[in-house]
C-alpha positions in Angstrom: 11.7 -47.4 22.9 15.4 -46.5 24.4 17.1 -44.1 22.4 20.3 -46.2 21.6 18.4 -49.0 20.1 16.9 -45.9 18.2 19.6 -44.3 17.4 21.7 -47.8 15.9 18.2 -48.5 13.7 17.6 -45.3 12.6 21.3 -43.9 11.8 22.2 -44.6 8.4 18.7 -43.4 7.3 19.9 -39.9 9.1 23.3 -39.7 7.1 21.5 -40.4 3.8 18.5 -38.3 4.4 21.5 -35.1 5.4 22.9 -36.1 2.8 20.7 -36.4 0.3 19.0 -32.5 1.8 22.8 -31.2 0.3 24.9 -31.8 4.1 28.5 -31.5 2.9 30.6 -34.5 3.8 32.6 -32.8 5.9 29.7 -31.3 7.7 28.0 -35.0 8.2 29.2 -35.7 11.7 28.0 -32.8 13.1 24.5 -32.6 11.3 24.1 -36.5 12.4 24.9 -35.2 16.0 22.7 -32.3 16.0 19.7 -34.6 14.7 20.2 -37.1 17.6 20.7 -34.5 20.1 16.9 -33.1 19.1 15.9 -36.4 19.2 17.4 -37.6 22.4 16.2 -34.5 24.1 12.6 -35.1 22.7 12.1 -38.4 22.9 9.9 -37.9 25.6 7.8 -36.4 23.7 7.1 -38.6 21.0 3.5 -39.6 21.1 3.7 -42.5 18.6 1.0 -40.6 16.0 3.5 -41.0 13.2 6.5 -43.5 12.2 9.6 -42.8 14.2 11.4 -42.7 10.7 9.1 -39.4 9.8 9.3 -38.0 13.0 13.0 -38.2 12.8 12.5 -37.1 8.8 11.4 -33.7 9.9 13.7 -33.1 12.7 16.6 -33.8 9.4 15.0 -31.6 7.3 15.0 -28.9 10.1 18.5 -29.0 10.9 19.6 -29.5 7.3 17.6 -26.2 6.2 19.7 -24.4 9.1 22.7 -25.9 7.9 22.2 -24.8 4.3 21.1 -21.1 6.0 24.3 -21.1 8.3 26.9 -22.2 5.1 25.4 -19.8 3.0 26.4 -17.1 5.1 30.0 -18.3 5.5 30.2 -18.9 1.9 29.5 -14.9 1.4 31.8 -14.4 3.9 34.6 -16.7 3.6 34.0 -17.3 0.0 32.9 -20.9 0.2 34.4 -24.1 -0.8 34.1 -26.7 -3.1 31.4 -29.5 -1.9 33.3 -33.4 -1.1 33.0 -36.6 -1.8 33.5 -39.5 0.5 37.1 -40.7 0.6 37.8 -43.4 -2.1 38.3 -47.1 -1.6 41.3 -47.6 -2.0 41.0 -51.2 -3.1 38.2 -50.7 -6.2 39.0 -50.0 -9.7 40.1 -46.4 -10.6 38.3 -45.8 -13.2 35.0 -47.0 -11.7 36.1 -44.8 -8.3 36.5 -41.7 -10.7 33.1 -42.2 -12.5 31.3 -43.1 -9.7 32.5 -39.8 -8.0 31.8 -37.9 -11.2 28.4 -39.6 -11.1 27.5 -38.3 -7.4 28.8 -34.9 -8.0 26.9 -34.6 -10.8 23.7 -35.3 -8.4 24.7 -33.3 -5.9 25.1 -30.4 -8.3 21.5 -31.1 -9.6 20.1 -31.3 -6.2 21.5 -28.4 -4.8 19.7 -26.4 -7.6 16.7 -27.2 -5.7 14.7 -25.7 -3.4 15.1 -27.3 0.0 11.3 -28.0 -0.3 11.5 -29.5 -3.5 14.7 -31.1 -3.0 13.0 -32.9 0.0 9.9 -34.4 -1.5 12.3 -35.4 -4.6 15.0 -37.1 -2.3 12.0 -39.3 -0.3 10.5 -39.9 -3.4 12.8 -41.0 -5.7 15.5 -42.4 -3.7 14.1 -43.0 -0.4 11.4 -44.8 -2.3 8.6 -43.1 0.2 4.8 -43.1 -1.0 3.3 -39.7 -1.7 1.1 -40.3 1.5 4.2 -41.2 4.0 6.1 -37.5 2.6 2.9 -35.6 3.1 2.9 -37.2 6.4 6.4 -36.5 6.9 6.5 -32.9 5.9 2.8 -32.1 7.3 1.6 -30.9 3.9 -1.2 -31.7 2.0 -0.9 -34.7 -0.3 -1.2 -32.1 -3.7 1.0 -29.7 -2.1 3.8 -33.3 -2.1 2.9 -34.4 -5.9 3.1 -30.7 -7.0 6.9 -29.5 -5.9 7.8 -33.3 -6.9 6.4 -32.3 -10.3 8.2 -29.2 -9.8 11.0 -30.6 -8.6 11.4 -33.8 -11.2 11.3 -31.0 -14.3 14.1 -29.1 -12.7 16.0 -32.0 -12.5 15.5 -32.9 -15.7 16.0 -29.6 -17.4 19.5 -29.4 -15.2 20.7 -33.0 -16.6 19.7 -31.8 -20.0 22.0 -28.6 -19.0 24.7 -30.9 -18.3 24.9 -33.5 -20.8 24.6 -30.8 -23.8 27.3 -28.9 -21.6 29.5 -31.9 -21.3 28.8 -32.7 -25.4 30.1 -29.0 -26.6 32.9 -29.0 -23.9 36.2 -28.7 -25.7 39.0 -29.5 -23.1 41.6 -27.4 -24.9 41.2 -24.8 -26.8 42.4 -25.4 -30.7 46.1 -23.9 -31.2 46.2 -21.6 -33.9 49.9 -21.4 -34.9 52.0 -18.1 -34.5 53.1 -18.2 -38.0 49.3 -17.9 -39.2 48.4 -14.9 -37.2 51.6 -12.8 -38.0 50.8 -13.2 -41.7 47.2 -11.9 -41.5 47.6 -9.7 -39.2 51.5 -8.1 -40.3 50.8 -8.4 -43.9 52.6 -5.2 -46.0 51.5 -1.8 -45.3 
């Protein structure tokens, strides 16, 4: 197996894994490059006892775990920035643009709440669409240790959408204006 014919199979499964493991946009390129790097430097290595997509699974999870670690620590020292979205295309509908952002920031927000551990198993599992076996494989846990942070992991989800929709339900956009008029005349009154 040469690495580029690796590298063109297995690439868009690295950008969604980052991804999905709470790689900022803007820090994609970089984390893609850093996971190719590890694997183009072990390569050699590879003895074939596992699918190259887990092997190259773990290596993402490594470097996105560092990457969390490393922004983190700017975040408490430059005081962080707001996460991005992919650029818009410029030829879909607004609206559908502006929900669909709306949509994945709301999973990236729920995500990030995660634990990298549980955020992993959840992310394989539920969108990757990975068995139970092929994480624990993956991950090199055992298989309980994979169905109990997805447990874990899909009750924090949930309790973090409930979060949001009753958030979103009670949030008033502007606050109610109380006329001037009404608040001189209770609170002037005679003396």
């Amino acid at each position: 197996m040469n690495f580029r014919q690796l590298y063109d199979e297995h690439f868009p499964f690295v950008w969604r894994s980052l991804r999905r493991l709470g790689i900022r946009e803007s820090d994609l390129p970089d984390a893609v490059q850093d996971v190719f790097l590890v694997v183009h430097r072990r390569l050699p290595e590879f003895e074939g006892r596992s699918k190259v997509s887990t092997w190259i699974f773990g290596i993402c999870f490594r470097v996105a775990g560092d990457r969390r670690k490393a922004a983190r620590v700017a975040a408490r020292r430059d005081g962080g920035d707001a996460p991005l979205l992919d650029a818009p295309d410029e030829r879909a509908d607004v609206a559908a643009e502006a929900e669909r952002r709306q949509g994945l920031a709301q999973l990236e927000a729920l995500l990030d709440e995660l634990p990298l551990d549980q955020r992993a198993v959840f992310t394989l599992f539920e969108l990757e669409g990975m068995t139970g076996e092929d994480i624990a494989q993956t991950l090199d846990l055992p298989l309980g240790t994979v169905y109990s942070r997805l447990r874990l992991a899909r009750e924090a989800f949930r309790r973090g959408a409930a979060r949001t929709q009753a958030r979103d339900r009670f949030y008033v956009t502007t606050p109610p204006t109380i006329p001037a008029s009404a608040l001189t005349s209770q609170a002037g009154g005679k003396r």
